[in-house]
Every structure is written in structure tokens, then in C-alpha cells.
C-alpha positions in Angstrom: -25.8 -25.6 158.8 -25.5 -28.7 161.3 -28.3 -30.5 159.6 -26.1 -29.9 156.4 -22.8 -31.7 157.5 -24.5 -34.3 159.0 -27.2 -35.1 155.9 -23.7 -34.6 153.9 -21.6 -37.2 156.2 -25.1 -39.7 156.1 -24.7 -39.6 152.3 -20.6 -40.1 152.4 -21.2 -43.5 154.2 -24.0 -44.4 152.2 -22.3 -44.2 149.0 -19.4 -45.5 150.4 -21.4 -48.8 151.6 -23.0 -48.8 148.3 -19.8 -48.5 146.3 -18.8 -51.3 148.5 -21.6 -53.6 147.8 -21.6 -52.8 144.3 -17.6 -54.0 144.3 -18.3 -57.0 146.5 -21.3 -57.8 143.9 -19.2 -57.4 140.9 -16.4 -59.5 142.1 -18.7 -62.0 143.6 -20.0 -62.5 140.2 -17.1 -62.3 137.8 -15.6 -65.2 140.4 -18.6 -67.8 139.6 -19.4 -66.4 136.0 -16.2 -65.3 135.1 -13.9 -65.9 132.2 -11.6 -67.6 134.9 -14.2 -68.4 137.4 -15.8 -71.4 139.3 -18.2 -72.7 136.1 -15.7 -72.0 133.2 -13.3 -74.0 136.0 -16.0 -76.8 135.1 -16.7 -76.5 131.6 -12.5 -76.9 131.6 -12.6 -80.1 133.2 -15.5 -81.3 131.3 -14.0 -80.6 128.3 -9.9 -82.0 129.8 -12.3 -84.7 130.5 -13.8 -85.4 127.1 -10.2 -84.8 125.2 -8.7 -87.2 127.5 -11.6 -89.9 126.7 -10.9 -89.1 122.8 -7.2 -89.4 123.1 -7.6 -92.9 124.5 -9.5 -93.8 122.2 -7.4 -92.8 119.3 -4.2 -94.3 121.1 -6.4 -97.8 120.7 -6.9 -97.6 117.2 -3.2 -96.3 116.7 -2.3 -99.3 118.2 -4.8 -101.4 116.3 -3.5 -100.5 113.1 0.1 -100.6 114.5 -0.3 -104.2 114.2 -2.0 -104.5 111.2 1.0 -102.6 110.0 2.7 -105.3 111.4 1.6 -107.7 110.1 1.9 -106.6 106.5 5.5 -106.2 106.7 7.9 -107.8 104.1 9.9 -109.7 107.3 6.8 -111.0 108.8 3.5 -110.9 106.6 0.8 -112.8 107.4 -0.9 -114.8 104.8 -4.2 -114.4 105.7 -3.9 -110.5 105.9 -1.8 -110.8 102.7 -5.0 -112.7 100.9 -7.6 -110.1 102.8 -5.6 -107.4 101.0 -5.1 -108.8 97.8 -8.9 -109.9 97.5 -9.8 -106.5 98.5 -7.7 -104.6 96.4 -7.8 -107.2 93.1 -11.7 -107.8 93.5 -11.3 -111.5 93.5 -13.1 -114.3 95.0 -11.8 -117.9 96.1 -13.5 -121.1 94.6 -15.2 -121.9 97.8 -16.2 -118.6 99.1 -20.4 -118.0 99.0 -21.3 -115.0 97.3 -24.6 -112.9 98.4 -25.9 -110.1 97.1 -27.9 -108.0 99.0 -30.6 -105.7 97.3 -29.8 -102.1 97.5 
């Protein structure tokens, strides 16, 4: 009957340091692989990184062709862009330009 209760109290503690370990193992891992853990913390910044990166980017060529805009408006065109343009659009050529053709 003693050997019972104390076999029976053994067991208790060891499942109750195993349930432990088990939690403490789960947790452990959700925290480092985890939907909010440390290396989805690090693919986040990668990727704020990479965003951020593209965003400037695309703010430079917004404000490229912010001044191309510019300079094609009707209070202050440029001629030159107002040429480029029209020989782009038209398909003309000036007298004095050289003409190459390149083979395909």
C-alpha cells in the first residue's frame, strides 16, 4: 500500500515536470518560430526594409517626371522638350540629324 502512494506521488511530479517541459518547449519555440516571433520579427524588417528602399526610389522618379511635367507646361515649355516630343510623337527628323539604322 506504501509502495503504491509513493510510486503514485513519483509519477504526479514526473508528469508534472514533463507537462512543464513540454509548455516551456512549446512556448520556447512558438517565440523564435512563431507567427509573431523573433525570425518573422526579421523577415518584417527585411521586408519594412525593402518597401522603404522601393518607395524611395519611386519618390525619385515621381519627382523626375514632376519636372518633365514641368517643363511641358503651357506657361513655361521648354523648346527643346517641346521638339523631343513633337519628333517623337510626329516621327520626324531635322535636316542635320544622322540617321542609323541598326540591323535587327
Amino acid at each position: 500500500m506504501v509502495i503504491r502512494t509513493r510510486l503514485r506521488a513519483f509519477l504526479n511530479q514526473l508528469a508534472l515536470f514533463v507537462g512543464t517541459a513540454a509548455a516551456i518547449a512549446y512556448f520556447s519555440f512558438q517565440a523564435f518560430n512563431g507567427d509573431h516571433g523573433i525570425q518573422a520579427q526579421r523577415q518584417f524588417d527585411q521586408q519594412k526594409q525593402k518597401l522603404s528602399d522601393e518607395l524611395a526610389s519611386l519618390k525619385d522618379q515621381h519627382a523626375a517626371l514632376e519636372r518633365r511635367v514641368n517643363l511641358l507646361r503651357a506657361d513655361t515649355i521648354d523648346p527643346d522638350m517641346l521638339e523631343e516630343k513633337s519628333r517623337e510623337l510626329l516621327g520626324f527628323v531635322h535636316p542635320n540629324d544622322v540617321i542609323v539604322f541598326l540591323p535587327k
